[in-house]
C-alpha positions as a Markdown table, in Angstrom:
| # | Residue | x | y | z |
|---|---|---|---|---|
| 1 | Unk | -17.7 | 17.4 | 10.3 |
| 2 | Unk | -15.4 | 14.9 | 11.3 |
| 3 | Unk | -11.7 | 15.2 | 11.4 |
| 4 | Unk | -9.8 | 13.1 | 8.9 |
| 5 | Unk | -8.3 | 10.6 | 11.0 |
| 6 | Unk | -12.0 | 9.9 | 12.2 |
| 7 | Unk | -13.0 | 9.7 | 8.8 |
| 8 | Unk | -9.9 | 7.6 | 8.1 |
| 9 | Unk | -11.0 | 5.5 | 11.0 |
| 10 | Unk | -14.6 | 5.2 | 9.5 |
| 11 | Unk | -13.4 | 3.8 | 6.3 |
| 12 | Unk | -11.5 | 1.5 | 7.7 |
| 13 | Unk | -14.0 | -0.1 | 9.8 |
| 14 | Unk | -16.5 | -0.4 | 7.0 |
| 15 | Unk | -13.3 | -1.8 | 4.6 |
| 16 | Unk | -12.4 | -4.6 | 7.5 |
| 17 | Unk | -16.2 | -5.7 | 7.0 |
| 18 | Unk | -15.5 | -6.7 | 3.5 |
| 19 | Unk | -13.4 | -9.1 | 5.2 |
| 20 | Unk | -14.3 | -10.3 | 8.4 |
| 21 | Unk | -18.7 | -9.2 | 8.8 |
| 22 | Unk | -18.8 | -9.5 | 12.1 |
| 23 | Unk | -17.2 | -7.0 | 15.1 |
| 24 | Unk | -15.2 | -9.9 | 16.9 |
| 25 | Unk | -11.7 | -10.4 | 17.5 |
| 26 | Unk | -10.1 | -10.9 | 14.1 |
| 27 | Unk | -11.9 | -7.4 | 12.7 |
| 28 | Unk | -10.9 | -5.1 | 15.5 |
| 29 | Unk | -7.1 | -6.4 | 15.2 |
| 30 | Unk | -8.0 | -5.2 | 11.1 |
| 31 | Unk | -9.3 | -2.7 | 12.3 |
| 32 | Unk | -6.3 | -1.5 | 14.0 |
| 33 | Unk | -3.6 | -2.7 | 11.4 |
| 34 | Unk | -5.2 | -0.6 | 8.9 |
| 35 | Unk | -6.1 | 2.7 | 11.2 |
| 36 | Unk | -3.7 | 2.3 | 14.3 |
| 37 | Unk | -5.6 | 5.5 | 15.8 |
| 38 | Unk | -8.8 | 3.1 | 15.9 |
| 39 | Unk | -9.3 | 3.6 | 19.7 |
| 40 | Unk | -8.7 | 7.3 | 19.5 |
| 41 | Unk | -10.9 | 7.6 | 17.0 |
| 42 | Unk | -14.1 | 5.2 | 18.3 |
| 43 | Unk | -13.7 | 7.3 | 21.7 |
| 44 | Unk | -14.0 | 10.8 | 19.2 |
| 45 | Unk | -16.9 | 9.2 | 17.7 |
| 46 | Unk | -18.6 | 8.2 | 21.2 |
| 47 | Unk | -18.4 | 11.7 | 22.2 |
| 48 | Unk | -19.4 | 13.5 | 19.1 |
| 49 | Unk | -20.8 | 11.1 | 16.9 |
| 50 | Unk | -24.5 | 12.7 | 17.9 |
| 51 | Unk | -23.4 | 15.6 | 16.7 |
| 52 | Unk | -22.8 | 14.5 | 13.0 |
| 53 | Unk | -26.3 | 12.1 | 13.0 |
| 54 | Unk | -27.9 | 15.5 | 13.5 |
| 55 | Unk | -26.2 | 16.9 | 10.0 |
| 56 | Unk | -28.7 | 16.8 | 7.1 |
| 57 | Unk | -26.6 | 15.9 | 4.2 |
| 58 | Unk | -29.3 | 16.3 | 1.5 |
């Protein structure tokens, strides 16, 4: 699994869409404001986030 500030970083991202729908500007900069480890956390993801597509969570 991921480790909770990814998953932190994960809800945040899909919360900033219920504001701004798009990935421009204005949602990264909400992005950050509401997980400041967002770049940490998108670089976790790049490396590892195979890894958790291949997890069958049924």
């Amino acid at each position: 699994m991921a480790p909770p500030p990814v998953i932190n970083y994960l809800v945040a991202h899909e919360a900033a869409h219920l504001i701004e729908m798009n990935h421009g500007p204005k949602f990264w900069k909400l992005c950050q404001e509401l997980c400041p480890d967002t770049e940490r956390c998108k670089a976790w993801l790049k490396r590892n986030g195979s890894a958790l597509q291949a997890i069958d969570f049924t």
